[in-house]
Steps between C-alpha positions, in 0.01 A plus 500: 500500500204566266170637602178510325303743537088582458405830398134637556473836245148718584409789396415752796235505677414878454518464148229360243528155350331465145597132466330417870250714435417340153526126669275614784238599223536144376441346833157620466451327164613162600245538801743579772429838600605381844889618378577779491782790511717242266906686475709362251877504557843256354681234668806454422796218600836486487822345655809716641806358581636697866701416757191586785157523482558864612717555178230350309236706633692791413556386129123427447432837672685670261370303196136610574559859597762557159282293264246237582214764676426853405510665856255778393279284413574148687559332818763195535497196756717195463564185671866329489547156576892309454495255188624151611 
C-alpha cells in the first residue's frame, strides 16, 4: 500500500525565531500590526510504500528524527493518509 504523508517542521517553542521575528516586524509595515508572534517552519510531502499504516508511521518517524528535523532544535508532526 502507499501512504502519503504531511510533515509540519517548527522550530521550538523555547527557542528564538529570527525569520518570524523578522516577518512579524513586517506585519507592522503593511499595516497589520494585529499579527503577531509569526514562527516559520518546512512542510514537507512524501509517499511510502508499507504494508500498514502502522509500518508507515514508523518509516516516516524515522525519516524525520534521522534526517528531515534537527531534534535540538525542531519539533515534527505529520499526517498519513493511504494513496488510492
Amino acid at each position: 500500500m502507499k501512504f502519503a504523508a504531511s510533515i509540519t517542521i517548527m522550530p521550538l517553542k523555547a527557542l528564538l525565531d529570527p525569520q518570524g521575528k523578522a516577518v512579524t516586524r513586517s506585519m507592522k509595515n503593511l499595516n497589520l500590526p494585529e499579527i503577531e508572534n509569526v514562527r516559520i517552519g518546512k512542510h514537507i510531502t512524501l509517499e511510502v510504500e508499507a504494508a500498514s499504516k502502522n509500518v508507515a508511521s514508523e518509516k516516516v518517524e524515522i525519516a524525520c528524527k534521522k534526517l528531515l528535523a534537527n531534534p535540538i532544535m525542531e519539533s515534527f508532526e505529520f499526517v498519513l493518509e493511504e494513496v488510492r
